[in-house]
N, C-alpha and C positions, 0 to 999 in steps of 0.2 A: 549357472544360469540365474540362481536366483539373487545371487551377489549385486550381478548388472541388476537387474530391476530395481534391488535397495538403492544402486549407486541414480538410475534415474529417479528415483521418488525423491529422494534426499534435495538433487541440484533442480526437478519442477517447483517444491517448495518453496526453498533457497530464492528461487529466482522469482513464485510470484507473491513473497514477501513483499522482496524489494520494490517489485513492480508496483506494488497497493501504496506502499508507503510514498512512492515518487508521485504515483496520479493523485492520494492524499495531500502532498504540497503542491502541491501544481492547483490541483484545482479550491485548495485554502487560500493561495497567493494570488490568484487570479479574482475571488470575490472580496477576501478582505483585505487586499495590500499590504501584509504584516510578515515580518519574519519569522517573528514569535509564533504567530498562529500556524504558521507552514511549519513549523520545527513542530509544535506541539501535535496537530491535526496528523505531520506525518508518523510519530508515535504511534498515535490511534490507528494511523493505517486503514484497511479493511472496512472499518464500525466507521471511521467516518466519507469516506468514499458511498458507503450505504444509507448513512444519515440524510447525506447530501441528495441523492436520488432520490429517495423519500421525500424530502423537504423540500425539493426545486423539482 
């Protein structure tokens, strides 16, 4: 039982990584029109998705 639970923690993680990182480019390439910026902002992930809210 407690196998499964690690096995979901591990792939909610996994998955809302990735998720922070895509709405991080997405919404860097939608205000600054740069590639650079969407590669770099999606790095940051998370911190700049919150930035953003913050700031706008």
């Amino acid at each position: 039982m407690e196998e499964n639970q690690n096995k979901i923690v591990k792939k909610t993680v996994k998955s809302g990584i990735t998720f922070g990182s895509a709405l991080a480019m997405v919404i860097s390439y939608t205000t600054w029109h740069s590639v650079g910026w969407a590669i770099f902002h999606g790095i940051l992930s998370w911190v700049y998705v919150i930035y953003f809210i913050i700031r706008y």
